[in-house]
C-alpha positions in Angstrom: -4.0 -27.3 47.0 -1.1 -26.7 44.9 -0.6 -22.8 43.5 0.1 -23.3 39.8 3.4 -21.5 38.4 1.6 -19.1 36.0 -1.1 -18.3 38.4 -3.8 -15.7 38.8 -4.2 -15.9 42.4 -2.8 -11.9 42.8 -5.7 -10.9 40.8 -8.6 -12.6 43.0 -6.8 -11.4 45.8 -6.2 -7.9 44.6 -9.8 -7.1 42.3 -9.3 -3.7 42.5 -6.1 -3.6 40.5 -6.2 -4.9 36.0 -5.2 -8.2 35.8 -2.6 -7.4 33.0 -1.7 -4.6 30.5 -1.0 -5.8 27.5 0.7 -3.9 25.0 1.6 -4.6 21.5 5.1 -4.0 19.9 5.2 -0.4 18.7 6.9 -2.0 15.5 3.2 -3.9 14.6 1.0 -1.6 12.9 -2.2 -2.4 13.0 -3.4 0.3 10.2 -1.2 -1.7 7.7 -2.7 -4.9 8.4 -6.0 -3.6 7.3 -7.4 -4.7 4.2 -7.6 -1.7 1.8 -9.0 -1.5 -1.5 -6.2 -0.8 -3.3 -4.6 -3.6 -1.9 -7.1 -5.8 -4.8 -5.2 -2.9 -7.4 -1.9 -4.4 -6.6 -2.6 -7.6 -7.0 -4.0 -7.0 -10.5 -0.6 -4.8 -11.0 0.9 -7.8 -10.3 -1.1 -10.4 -12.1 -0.8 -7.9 -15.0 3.0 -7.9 -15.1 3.4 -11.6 -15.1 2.2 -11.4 -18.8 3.7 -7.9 -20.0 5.8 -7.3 -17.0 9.3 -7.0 -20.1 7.6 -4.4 -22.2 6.6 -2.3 -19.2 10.0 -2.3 -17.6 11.3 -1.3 -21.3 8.8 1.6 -21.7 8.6 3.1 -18.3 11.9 2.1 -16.8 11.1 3.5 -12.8 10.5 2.4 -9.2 7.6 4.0 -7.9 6.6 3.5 -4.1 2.9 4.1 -3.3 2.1 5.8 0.1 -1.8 4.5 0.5 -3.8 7.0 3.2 -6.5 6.3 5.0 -8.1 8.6 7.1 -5.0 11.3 6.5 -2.4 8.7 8.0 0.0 6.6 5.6 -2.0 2.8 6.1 0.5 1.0 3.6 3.4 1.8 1.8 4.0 -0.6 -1.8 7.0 -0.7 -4.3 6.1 -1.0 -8.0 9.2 -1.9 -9.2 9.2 -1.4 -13.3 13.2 -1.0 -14.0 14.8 -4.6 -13.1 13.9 -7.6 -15.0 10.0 -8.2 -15.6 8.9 -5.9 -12.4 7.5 -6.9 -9.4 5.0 -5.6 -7.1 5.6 -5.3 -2.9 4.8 -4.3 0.0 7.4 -1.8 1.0 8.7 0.2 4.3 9.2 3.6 4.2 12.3 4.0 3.7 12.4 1.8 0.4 14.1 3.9 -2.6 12.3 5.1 -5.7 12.6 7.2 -8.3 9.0 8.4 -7.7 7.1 8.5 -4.2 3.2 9.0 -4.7 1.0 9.8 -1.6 -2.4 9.6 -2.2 -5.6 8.2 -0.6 -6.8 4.7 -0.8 -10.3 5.9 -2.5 -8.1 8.3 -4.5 -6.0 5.4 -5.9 -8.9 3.3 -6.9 -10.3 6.2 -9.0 -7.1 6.7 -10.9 -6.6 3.5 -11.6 -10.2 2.6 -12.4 -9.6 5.9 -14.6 -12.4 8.3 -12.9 -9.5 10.5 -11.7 -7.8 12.7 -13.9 -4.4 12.3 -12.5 -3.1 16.2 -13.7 -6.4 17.1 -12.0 -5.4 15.2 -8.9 -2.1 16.5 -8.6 -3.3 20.4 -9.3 -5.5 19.8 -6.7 -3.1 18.3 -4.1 -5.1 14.9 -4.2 -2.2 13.1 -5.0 1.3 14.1 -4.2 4.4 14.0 -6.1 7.6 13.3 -4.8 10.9 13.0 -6.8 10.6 12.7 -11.2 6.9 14.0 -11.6 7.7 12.7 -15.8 8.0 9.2 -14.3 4.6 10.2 -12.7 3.3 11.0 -16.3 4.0 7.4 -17.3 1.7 5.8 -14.7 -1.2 5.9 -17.2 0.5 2.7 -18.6 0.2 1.4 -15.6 -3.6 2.0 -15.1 -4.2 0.1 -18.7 -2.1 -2.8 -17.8 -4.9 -2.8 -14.5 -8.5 -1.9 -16.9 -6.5 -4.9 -19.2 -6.0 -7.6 -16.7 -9.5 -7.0 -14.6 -12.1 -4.8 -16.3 -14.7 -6.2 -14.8 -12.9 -5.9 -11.4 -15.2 -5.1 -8.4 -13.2 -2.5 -6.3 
């Protein structure tokens, strides 16, 4: 018998030792891969900015980046970008600039944007987080109409 190259013969001779540790690259993150509801929200951002994407860019002229939580830990980070040309909607790193950073939960998101969460409530209450122009924050409520417009009957 011939011992194939790539061979497991070390682990039937050794059963007492793992036959491999395999590890994943620390630069996948398997949190972020994970569906989240909001995820369904930016896509309707999106949808909804192929068809007024000019007049929001003229009225709220802002990048805002989205930190989506789940389970206290950042799952997704996403760049609504409402200052260059008819705005576009990504998924962003960390360190992408904006003139606005809100944190806030994935459950938390779907409530403000469904309109169940009163967004100065939210904030008082340190359910959403503010980081950088909280007036730009103010205009968001664009935003969540441009969402209720393009899916009201959305299931989130």
């Amino acid at each position: 018998l011939v011992k194939p190259r790539n061979s497991c013969a070390h682990y039937n001779s050794q059963p007492s030792q793992p036959h491999h540790h395999w590890k994943l690259p620390q630069s996948l993150n398997l949190r972020a891969m994970a569906a989240l509801k909001s995820d369904k929200l930016f896509a309707l951002i999106q949808t909804g900015m192929q068809a007024q994407g000019k007049d929001l860019v003229k009225k709220i002229n802002a990048i805002y980046r989205f930190d989506i939580l789940k389970k206290g830990k950042v799952a997704k980070h996403w760049l609504v970008d409402l200052k260059n040309g008819e705005g576009k909607v990504e998924q962003a790193e960390k360190k992408s600039k904006a003139e606005c950073v809100i944190r806030i939960s994935d459950a938390n998101f779907v409530k403000l944007m469904k309109g169940s969460l009163n967004p100065m409530m939210a904030y008082s209450t340190g359910a959403v987080k503010i980081k950088g122009n909280l007036m730009l924050a103010m205009k968001l409520q664009k935003l969540t109409k441009l969402v209720m417009k393009a899916a009201p009957a959305a299931k989130l």
